[in-house]
C-alpha positions in Angstrom: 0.0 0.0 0.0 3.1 2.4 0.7 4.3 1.6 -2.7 0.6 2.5 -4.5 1.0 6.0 -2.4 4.4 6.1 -3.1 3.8 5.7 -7.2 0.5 7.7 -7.0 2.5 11.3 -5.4 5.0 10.0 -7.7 2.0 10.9 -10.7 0.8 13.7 -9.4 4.8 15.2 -8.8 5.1 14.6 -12.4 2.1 16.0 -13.4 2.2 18.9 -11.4 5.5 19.5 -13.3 4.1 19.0 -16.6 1.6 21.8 -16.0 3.9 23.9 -14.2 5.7 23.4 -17.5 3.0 24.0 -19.6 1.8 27.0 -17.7 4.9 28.7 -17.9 5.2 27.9 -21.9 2.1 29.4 -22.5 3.0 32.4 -20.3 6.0 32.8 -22.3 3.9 32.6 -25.6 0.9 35.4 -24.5 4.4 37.7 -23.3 5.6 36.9 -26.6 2.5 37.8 -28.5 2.4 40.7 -26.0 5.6 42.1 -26.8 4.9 41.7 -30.8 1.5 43.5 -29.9 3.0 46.0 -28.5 5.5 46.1 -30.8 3.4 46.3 -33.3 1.6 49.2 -32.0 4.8 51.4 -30.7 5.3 51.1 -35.2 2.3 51.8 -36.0 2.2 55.0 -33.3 5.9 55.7 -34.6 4.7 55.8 -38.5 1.8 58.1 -37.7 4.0 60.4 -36.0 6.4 60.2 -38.6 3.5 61.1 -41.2 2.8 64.1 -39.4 6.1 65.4 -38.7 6.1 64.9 -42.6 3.1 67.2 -42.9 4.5 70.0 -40.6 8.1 69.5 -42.3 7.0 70.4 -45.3 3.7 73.3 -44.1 6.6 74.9 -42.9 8.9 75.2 -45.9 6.0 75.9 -48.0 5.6 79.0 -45.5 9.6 79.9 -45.2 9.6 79.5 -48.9 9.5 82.9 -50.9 6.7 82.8 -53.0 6.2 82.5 -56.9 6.8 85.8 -59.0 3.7 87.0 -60.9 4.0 86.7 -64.5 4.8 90.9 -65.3 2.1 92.4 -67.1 2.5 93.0 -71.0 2.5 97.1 -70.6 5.0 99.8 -71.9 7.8 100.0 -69.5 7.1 98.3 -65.4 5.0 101.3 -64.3 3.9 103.5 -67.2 4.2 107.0 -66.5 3.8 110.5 -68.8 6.1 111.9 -66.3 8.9 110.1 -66.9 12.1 109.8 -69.0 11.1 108.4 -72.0 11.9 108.6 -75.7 9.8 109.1 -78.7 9.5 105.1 -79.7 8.4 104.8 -76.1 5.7 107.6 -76.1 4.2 106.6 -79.2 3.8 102.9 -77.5 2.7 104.5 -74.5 0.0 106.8 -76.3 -1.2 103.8 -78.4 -1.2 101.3 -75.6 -3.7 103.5 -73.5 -5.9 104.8 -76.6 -6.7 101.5 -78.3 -7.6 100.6 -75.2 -9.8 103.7 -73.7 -11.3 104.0 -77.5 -12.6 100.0 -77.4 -13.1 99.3 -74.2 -13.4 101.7 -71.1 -15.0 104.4 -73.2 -18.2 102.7 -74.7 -18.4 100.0 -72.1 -17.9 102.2 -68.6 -17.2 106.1 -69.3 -19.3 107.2 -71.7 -21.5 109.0 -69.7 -18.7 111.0 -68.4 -16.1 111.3 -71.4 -15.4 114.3 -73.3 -13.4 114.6 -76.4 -10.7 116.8 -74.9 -10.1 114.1 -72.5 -5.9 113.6 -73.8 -5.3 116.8 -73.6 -5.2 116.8 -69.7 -2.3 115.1 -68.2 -3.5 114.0 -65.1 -6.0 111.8 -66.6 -3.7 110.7 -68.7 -1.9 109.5 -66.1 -4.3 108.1 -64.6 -6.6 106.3 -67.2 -2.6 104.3 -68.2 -2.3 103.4 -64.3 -6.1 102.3 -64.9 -6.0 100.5 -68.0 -2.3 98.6 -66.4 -4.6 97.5 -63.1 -7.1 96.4 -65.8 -4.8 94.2 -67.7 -3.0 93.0 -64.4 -6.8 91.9 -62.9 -8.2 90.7 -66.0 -5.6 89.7 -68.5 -3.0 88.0 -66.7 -3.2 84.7 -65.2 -2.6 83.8 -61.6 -3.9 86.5 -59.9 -6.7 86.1 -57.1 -10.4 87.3 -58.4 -10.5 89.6 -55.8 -8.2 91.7 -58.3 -11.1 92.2 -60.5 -13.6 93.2 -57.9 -11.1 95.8 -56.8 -10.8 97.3 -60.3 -14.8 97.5 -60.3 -15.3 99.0 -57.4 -12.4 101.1 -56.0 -10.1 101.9 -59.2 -13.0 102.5 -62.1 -15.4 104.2 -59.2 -12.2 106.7 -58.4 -11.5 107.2 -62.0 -14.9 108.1 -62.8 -14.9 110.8 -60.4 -11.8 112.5 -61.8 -13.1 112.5 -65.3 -15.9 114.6 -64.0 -13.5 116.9 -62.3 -11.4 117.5 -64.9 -13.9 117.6 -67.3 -16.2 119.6 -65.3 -14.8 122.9 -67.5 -15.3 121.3 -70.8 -18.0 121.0 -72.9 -20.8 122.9 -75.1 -21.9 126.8 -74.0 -25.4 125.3 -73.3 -23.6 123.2 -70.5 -23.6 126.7 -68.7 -20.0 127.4 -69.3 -19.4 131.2 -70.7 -16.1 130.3 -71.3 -15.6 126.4 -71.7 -11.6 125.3 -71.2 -12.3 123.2 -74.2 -15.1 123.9 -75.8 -17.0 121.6 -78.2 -19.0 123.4 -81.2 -22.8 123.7 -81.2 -24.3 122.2 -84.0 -25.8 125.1 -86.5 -29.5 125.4 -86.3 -31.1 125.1 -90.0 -32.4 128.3 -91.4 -34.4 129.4 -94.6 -31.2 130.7 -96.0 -28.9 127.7 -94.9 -31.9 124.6 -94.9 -29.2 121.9 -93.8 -26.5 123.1 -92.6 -22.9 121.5 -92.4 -22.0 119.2 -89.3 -19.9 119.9 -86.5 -16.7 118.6 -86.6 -16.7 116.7 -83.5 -19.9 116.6 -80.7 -19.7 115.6 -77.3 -20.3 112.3 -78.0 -16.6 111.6 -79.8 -13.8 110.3 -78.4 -11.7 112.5 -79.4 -11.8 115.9 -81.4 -10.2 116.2 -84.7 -7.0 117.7 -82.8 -5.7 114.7 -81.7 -3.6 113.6 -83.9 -1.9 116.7 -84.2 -1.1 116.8 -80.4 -0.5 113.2 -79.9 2.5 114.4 -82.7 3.6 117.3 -80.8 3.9 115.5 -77.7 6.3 112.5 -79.2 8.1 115.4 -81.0 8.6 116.7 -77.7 10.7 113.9 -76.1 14.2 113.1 -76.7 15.0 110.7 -79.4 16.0 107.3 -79.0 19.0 105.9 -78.1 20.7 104.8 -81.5 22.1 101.0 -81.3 25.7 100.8 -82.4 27.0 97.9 -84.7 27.3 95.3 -82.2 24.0 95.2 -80.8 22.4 95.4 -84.5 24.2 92.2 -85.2 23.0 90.4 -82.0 19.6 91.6 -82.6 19.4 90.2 -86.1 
């Protein structure tokens, strides 16, 4: 009977080992998968970071980068100006430049109402209707630019030059405009008469763009300016 106790702790001893075993296997398994679990998600935690220090790395060179130059606008000269230096070639681009463009475009679209036919012959809106017709070409006709560049031309530039055509204008004009003595003054047309049944036209009314004068001073006013530098031999050759 000693010996059956003896063999039967013996079984259990052995057992007991055998699960002890086991037990301590399987520990080491789940601390295993434990470890590559949290392995895993101290890499997956790491790569997300990583994404966004990716995302902030490269916010903040887009910010410290300078940005890209506008394209520069297809105009006579970076800022055009009557009051500067320029020659004859340059004035006659200048004065075509702001006409072709005043004559089919901001005349019988916007200013009519407020245009007279003297209008070149004061410089200040001269000035100002080339600075105008520049912003309108850098809002409307070059690419890249925000639309906000358009809104501003309709409703701060256009508005302001409007208001200056009436001031300078404000002397100009027909003797029935209640002017004694207009600064420019646009002929009345004749009234028929039994002696003269249909009499000859004006030469210009108030609805022209221009008065037959223009020409003429445009002329004057290139004549005016200093002639243009004359290329020497070398440059003719590169240029051709």
């Amino acid at each position: 009977m000693a010996d059956d106790m003896k063999v039967s702790v013996g079984d259990m001893l052995l057992t007991l080992t055998g699960n002890v075993s086991d037990a301590r296997k399987r520990l080491a398994e789940l601390e295993n998968q434990k470890l590559k679990q949290g392995q895993e998600d101290i890499l997956l935690k790491l790569g997300e970071h990583k994404e966004q220090l990716a995302a902030i790395t490269e916010a903040l060179a887009a910010m410290q980068a300078e940005p890209e130059p506008e394209p520069e606008p297809d105009w006579p000269g970076v800022s055009p100006n009557w009051t500067d230096d320029i020659d004859q070639d340059q004035a006659r681009q200048l004065w075509d430049w702001m006409t072709e463009w005043c004559q089919n475009f901001l005349w019988p679209v916007y200013a009519q109402d407020v245009w007279k036919p003297c209008w070149y012959r004061h410089p200040r809106l001269r000035i100002v209707l080339t600075a105008l017709r520049g912003a309108h070409q850098w809002s409307y006709e070059t690419t890249k630019v925000p639309p906000t560049r358009a809104l501003e031309w309709e409703f701060r530039w256009w508005p302001q030059t409007e208001q200056l055509l009436k001031e300078e204008l404000k002397n100009c004009g027909l003797p029935r405009d209640g002017l004694p003595n207009p600064k420019h003054k646009v002929p009345t047309p004749k009234q028929p008469t039994d002696e003269v049944p249909n009499p000859a036209p004006p030469a210009f009314t108030i609805k022209d763009f221009v008065d037959p004068g223009f020409f003429e001073y445009v002329e004057k006013n290139i004549a005016k300016r200093r002639k243009p530098e004359k290329k020497d031999d070398g440059e003719k050759e590169s240029g051709d």
